[in-house]
C-alpha positions as CSV (number, residue, x, y, z in Angstrom):
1,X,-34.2,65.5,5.8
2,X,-31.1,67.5,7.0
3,X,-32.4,68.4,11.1
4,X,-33.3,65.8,13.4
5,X,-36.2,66.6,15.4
6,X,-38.6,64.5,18.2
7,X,-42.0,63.8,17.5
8,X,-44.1,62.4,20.5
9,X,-47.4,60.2,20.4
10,X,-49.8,61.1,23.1
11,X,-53.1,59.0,24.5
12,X,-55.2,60.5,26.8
13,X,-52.7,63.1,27.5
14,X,-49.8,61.2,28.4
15,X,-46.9,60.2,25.9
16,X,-47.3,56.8,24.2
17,X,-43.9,56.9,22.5
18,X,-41.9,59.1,20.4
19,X,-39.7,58.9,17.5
20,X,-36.3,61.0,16.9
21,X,-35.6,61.3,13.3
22,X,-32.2,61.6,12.5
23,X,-30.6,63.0,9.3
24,X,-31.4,60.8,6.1
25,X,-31.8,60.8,2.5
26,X,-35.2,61.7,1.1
27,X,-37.4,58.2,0.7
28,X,-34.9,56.2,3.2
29,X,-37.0,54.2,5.0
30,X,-36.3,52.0,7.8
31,X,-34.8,48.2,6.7
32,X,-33.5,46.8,9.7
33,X,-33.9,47.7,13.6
34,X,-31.6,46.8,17.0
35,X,-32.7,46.7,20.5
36,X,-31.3,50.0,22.4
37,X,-31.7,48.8,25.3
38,X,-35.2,49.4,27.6
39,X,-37.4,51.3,25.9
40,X,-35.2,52.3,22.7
41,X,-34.8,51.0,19.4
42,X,-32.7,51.8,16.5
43,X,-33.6,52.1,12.9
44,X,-31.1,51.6,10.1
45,X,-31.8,52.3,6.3
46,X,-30.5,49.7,3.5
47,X,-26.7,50.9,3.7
48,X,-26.6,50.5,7.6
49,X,-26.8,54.1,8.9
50,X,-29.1,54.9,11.8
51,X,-32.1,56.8,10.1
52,X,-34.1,57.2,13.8
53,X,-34.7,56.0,17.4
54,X,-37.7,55.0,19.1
55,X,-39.0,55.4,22.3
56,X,-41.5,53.1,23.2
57,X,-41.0,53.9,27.0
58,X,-41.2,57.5,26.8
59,X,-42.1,57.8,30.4
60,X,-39.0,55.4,31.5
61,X,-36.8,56.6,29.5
62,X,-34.2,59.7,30.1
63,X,-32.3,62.0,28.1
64,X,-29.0,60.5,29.4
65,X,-30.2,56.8,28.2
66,X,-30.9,58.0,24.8
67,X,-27.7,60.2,24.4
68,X,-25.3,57.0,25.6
69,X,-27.6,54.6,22.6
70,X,-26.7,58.0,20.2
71,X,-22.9,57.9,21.2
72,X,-23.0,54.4,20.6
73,X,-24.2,54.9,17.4
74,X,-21.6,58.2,16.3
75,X,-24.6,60.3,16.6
76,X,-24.1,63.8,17.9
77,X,-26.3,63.9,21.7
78,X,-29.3,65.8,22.4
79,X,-29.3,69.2,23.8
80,X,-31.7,69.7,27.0
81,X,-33.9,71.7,24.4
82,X,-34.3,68.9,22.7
83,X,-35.9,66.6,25.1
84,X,-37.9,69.5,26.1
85,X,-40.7,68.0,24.1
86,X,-40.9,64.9,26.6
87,X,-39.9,66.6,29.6
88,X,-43.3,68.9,29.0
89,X,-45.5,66.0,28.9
């Protein structure tokens, strides 16, 4: 996969979580996951790189928390747009 992009999970209307996939090799697959603070964690693949964040507070969480777990992380941030998803829920 070459684009990250955010996928939201909704229950009775309302986001559940979400998941924003970040670049990887085709069949990486999650092998290890860190705490990104409240409502975030990190997935890494075998050789360490971050492969996708969750959101498991999607309703707590902002764009400015996820961008500062993404810095941390040498990940480029998220452009408004790119929220826009969660922000419309």
């Amino acid at each position: 996969m070459k684009q990250r992009y955010l996928e939201v999970t909704y229950r009775k209307g309302k986001p559940l979580a979400a998941y924003l996939y970040l670049p990887r090799e085709v069949g990486a697959t999650s092998a290890r996951t860190e705490d990104g603070g409240p409502g975030l964690r990190v997935d890494y693949d075998a050789n360490g790189k971050p492969i996708g964040l969750e959101i498991t507070a999607p309703s707590a969480v902002t764009i400015a928390d996820v961008n500062a777990v993404l810095a941390r992380i040498g990940v480029p941030e998220l452009a408004a747009e790119d929220w826009a998803p969660l922000r419309a829920a």
